[in-house]
C-alpha positions as CSV (number, residue, x, y, z in Angstrom):
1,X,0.0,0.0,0.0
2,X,1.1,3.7,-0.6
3,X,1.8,5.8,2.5
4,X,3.7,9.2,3.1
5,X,6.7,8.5,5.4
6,X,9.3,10.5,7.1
7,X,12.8,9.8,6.9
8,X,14.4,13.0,8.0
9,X,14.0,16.7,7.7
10,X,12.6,18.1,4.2
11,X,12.2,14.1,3.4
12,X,9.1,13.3,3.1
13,X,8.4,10.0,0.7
14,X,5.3,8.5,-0.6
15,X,6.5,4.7,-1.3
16,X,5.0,1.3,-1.0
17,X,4.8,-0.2,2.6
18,X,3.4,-3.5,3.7
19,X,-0.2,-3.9,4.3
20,X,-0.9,-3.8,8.2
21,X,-1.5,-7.4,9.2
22,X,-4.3,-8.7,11.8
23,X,-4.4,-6.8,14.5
24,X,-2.5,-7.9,17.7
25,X,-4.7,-8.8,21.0
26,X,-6.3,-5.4,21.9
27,X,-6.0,-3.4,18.1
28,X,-8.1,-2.5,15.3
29,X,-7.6,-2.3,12.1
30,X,-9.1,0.8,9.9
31,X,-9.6,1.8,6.9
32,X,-8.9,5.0,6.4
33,X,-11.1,7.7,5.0
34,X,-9.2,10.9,5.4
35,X,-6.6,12.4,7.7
36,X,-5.6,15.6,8.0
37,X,-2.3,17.4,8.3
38,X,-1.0,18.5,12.0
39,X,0.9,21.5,12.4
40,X,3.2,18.6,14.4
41,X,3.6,17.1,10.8
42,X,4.9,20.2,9.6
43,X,6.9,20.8,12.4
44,X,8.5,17.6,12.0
45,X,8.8,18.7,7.7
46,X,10.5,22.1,8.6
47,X,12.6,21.5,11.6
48,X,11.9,17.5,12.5
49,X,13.1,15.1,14.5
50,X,10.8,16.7,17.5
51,X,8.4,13.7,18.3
52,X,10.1,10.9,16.0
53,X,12.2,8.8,17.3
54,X,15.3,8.4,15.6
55,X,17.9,7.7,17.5
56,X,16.6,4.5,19.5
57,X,13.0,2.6,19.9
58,X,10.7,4.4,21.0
59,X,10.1,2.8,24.5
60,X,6.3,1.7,24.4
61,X,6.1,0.9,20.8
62,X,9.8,-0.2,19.6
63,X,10.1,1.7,16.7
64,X,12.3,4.2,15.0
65,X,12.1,6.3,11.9
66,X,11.1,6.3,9.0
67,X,7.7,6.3,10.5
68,X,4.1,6.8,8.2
69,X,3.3,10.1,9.5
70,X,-1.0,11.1,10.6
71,X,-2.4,11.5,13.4
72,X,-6.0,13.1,12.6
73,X,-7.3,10.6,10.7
74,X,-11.0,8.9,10.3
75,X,-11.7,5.7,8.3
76,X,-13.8,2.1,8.9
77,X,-13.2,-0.5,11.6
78,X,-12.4,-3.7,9.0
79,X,-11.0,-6.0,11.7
80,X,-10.7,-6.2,15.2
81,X,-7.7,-8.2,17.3
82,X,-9.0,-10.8,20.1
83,X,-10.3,-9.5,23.1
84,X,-11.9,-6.2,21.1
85,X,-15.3,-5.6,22.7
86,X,-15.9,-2.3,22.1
87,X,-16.1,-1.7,18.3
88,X,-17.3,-3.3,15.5
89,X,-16.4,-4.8,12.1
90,X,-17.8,-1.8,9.9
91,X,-18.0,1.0,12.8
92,X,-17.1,4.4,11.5
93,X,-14.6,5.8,13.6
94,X,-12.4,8.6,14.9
95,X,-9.9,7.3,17.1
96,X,-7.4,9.0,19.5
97,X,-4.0,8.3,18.5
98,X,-2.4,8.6,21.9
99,X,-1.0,5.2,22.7
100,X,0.3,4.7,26.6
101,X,1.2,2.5,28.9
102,X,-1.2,2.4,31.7
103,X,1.4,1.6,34.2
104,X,2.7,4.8,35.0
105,X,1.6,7.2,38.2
106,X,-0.1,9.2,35.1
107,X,-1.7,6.6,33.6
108,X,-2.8,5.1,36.5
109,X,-4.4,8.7,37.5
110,X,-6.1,8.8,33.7
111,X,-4.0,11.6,32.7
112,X,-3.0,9.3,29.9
113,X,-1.5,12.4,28.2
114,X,1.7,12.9,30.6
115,X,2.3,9.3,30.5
116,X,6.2,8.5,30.6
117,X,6.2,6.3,27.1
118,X,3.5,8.8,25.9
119,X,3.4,7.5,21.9
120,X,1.3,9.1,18.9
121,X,0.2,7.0,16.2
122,X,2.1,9.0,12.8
123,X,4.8,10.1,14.9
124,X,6.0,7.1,17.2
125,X,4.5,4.4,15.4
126,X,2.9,4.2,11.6
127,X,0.2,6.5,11.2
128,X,-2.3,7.0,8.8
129,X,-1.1,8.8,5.9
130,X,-1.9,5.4,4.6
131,X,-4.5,3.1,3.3
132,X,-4.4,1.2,6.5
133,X,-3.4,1.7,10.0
134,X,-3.5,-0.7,13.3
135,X,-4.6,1.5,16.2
136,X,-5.3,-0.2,20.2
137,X,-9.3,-0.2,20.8
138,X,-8.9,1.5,24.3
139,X,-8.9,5.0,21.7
140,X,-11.3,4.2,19.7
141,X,-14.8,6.5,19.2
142,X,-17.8,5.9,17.5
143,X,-18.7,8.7,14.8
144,X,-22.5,9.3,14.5
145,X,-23.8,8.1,11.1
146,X,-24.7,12.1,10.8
147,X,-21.0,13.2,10.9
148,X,-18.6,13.0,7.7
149,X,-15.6,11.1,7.5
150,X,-14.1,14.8,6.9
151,X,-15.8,16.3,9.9
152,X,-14.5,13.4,11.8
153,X,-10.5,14.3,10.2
154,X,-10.9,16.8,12.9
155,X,-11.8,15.7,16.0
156,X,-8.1,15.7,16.7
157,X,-6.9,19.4,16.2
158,X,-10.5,20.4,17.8
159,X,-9.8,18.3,20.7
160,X,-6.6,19.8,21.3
161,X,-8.1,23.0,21.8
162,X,-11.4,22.0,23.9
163,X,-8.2,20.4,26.3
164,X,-6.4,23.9,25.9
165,X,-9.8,25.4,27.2
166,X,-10.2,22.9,30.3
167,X,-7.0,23.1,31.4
168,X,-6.9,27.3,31.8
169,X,-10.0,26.4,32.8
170,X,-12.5,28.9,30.7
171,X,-15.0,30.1,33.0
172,X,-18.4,31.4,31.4
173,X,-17.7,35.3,31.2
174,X,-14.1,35.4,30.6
175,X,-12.1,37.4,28.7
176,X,-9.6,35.3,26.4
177,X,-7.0,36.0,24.0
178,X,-6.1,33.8,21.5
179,X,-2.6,34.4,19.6
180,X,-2.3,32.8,16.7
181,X,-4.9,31.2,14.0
182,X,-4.0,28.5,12.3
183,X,-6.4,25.4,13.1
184,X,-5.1,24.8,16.6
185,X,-6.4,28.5,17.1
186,X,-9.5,28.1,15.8
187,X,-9.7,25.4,17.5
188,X,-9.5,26.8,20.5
189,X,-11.0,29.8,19.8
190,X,-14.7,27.6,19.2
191,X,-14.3,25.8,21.8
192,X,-13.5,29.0,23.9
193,X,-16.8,30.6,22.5
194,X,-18.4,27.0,23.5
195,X,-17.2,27.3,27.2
196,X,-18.9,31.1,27.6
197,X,-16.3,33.1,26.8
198,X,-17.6,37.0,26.9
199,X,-14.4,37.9,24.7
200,X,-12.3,36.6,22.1
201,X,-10.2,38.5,21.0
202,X,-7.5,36.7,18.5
203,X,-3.9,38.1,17.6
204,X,-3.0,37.2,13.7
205,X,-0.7,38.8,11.5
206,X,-1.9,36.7,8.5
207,X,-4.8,38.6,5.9
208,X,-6.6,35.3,5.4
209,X,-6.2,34.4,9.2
210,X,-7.7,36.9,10.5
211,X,-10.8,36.6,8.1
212,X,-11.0,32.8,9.3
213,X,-10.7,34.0,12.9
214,X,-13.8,36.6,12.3
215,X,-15.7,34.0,10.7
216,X,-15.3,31.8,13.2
217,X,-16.4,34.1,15.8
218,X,-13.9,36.2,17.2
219,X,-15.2,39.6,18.8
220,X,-11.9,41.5,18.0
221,X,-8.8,40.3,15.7
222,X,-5.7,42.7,16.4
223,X,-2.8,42.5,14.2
224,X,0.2,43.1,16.3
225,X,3.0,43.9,13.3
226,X,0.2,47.2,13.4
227,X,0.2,48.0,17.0
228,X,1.2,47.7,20.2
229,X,-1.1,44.0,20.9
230,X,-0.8,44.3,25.0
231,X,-2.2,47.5,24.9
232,X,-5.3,47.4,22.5
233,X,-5.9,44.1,24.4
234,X,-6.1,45.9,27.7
235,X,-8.3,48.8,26.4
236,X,-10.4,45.7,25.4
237,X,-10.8,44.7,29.0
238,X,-11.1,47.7,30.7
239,X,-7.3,48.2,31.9
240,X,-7.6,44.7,33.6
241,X,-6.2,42.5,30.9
242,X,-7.6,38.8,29.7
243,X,-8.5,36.0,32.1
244,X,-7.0,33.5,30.0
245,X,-4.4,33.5,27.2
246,X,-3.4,31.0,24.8
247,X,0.1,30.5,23.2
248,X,-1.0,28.3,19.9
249,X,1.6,29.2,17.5
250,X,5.0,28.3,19.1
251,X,7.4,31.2,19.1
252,X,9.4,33.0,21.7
253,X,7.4,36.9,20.2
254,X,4.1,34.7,20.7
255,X,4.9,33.5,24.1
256,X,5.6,36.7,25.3
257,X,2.4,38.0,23.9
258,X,0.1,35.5,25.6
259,X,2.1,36.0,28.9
260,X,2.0,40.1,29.2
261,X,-2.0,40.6,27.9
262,X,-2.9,38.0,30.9
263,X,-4.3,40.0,33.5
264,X,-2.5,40.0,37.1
265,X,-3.0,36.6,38.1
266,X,-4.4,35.3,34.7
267,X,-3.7,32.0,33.3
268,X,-1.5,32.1,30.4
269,X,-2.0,28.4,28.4
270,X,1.1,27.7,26.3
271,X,-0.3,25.2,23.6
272,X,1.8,25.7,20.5
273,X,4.9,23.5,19.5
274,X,8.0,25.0,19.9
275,X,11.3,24.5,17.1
276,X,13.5,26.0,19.7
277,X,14.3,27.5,22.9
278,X,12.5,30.5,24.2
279,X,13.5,32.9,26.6
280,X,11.0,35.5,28.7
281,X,11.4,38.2,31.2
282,X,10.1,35.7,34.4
283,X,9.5,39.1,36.2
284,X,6.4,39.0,34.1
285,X,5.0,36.4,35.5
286,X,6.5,36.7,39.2
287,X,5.4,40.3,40.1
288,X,1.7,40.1,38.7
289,X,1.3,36.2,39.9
290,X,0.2,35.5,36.8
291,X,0.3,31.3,35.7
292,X,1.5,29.4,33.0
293,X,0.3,26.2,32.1
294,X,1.2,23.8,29.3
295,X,-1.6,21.9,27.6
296,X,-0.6,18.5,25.6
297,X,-3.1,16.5,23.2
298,X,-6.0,15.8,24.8
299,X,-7.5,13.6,28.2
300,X,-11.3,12.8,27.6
301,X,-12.2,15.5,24.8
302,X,-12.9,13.3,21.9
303,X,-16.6,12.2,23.2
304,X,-17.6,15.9,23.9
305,X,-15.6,17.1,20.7
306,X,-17.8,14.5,18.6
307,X,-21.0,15.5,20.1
308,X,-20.6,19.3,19.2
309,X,-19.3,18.9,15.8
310,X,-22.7,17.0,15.5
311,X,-25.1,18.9,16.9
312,X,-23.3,22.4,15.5
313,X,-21.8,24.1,18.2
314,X,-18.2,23.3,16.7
315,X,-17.6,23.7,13.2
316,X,-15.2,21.5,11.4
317,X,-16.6,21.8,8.0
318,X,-15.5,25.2,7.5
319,X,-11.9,24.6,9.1
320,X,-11.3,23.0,5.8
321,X,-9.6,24.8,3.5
322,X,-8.0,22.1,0.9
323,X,-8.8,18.0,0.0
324,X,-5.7,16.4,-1.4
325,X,-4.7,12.8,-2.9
326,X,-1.8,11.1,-0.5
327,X,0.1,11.4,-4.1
328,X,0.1,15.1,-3.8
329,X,0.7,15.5,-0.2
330,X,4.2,16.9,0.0
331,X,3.4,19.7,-3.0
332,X,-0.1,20.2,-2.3
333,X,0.3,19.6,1.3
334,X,3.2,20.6,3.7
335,X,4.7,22.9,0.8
336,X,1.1,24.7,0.1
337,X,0.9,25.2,3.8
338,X,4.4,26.8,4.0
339,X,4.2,29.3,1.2
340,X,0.6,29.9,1.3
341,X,-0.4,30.1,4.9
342,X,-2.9,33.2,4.2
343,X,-5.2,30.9,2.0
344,X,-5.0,27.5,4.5
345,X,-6.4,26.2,7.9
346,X,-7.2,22.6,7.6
347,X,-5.6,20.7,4.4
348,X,-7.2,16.8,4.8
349,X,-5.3,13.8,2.4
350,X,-7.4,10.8,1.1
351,X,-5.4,7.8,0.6
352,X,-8.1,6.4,-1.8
């Protein structure tokens, strides 16, 4: 079968790969319908090895680049491994790619996310940039027979962001900044909205971002290449400055951004994958008591995720921006979303 593979930085092949075979005691095997691409994908393109392993095993699933990259993927249950009870030959699915060990203080806790040997299908094991993908059941969701295969591509980046949201937490009310949007942004700006969010105001320096982040319901979208961001922010909140911040680009300027327009003892969520070190004034954050928290993937938000992309409150449809053929996935994929950032939130590959 075809699949998209990393093998270093800049290297991304499509070649032929061995067909999955019948999944082990506890694993599924899909078909898969459409996945999208992650801003880790493209992290790993531009600047990789971040999350692949490449130097040794990875310690929960034993293996080491090249790896089949895709991680926000939906497709069909076509066999299930022994001792599967809870899926279905021929269940439509959107599963959570977070493979862990259980064992761990974390796991054991269900914070499955911090676990020690924390894997990600399409990072740390085969993904599905592919035909077909083996995934363990214990991730597996049901998709309604109302949602789209496409819709369902996106339960993963929206996910993401409803986890960015609990974590802070939102409280109804709030006033939040969002800097940066690109999907994770939008992402979490929705499911900010969702939570009761009085304010949402977005920083974007992108033209087409910011008409995605007024489209998708931001109350204000400041451009901070125009202006000084921390101020207009605080006129936006009466001199106080915003409950919660979120960091969902990954860069030292945005880091600072989302720390100083958090009000004196805000929450300042840091979300965004970061290429390289990053350094801050800690002053910042020690004279106002302000917090910083990291957010990672997801614990629990697929269910609620699914639920409110089908009954409307979340919109994945229009987070879609481009459908490509795995053939065309480097060109029309990681190099359209480099050079044409403006025009793209969500580009989705069918391996069909």
């Amino acid at each position: 079968m075809k699949a998209a593979v990393w093998y270093k930085k800049r290297d991304i092949r499509i070649v032929d790969i061995a067909e999955p075979e019948v999944p082990k005691k506890g694993e599924v095997k899909i078909q898969v319908e459409w996945c999208g691409i992650c801003g880790s994908d493209l992290h790993e393109y531009i600047a990789g090895p971040i999350f692949i392993p490449v130097d040794a095993p990875h310690p929960l699933t034993g293996k080491i680049a090249p790896i089949t990259l895709g991680h926000e993927f939906s497709g069909t249950v076509i066999e299930v491994g022994e001792g599967v009870k809870n899926v279905k030959i021929g269940e439509r699915v959107a599963p959570d790619p977070a493979q862990v060990c259980w064992e761990c203080y974390w796991c054991k806790r269900m914070e499955y996310n911090v676990c020690e040997k924390f894997s990600c299908i399409g990072l740390s094991r085969n993904g599905g940039f592919a035909n077909f993908v083996n995934v363990p059941a214990y991730g597996i969701h049901k998709i309604p027979d109302t949602m789209t295969f496409e819709q369902a591509a996106l339960v993963e980046p929206i996910a993401v962001g409803m986890h960015a949201v609990r974590r802070a937490p939102v409280m109804e009310g709030n006033n939040v900044v969002v800097v940066g949007a690109g999907p994770i942004g939008i992402a979490t700006l929705q499911c900010a909205r969702v939570a009761g969010a009085s304010q949402v105001i977005v920083l974007e320096i992108a033209k087409g971002r910011k008409e995605f982040a007024e489209k998708f319901g931001a109350t204000t979208v400041i451009d901070p290449s125009k202006c000084d961001a921390v101020k207009e922010v605080f006129k936006l909140t009466d001199g106080i400055g915003a409950d919660v911040t979120f960091e969902c680009v990954g860069s030292q300027k945005t880091l600072i951004l989302a720390v100083q327009t958090a009000r004196r003892r805000g929450i300042a969520v840091i979300v965004g994958v970061f290429e390289r070190p990053s350094e801050f004034m800690l002053s910042d954050v020690v004279s106002t008591e302000r917090e910083i928290k990291g957010s990672y993937a997801y614990n629990g938000e697929f269910a609620p995720v699914i639920k409110m992309i089908n009954d409307g409150r979340l919109d994945a449809n229009t987070m879609i921006t481009k459908k490509i053929k795995l053939d065309d996935i480097v060109e029309k994929g990681f190099k359209e979303l480099i050079n044409n950032k403006d025009e793209n939130i969500k580009i989705i590959v069918s391996p069909k």
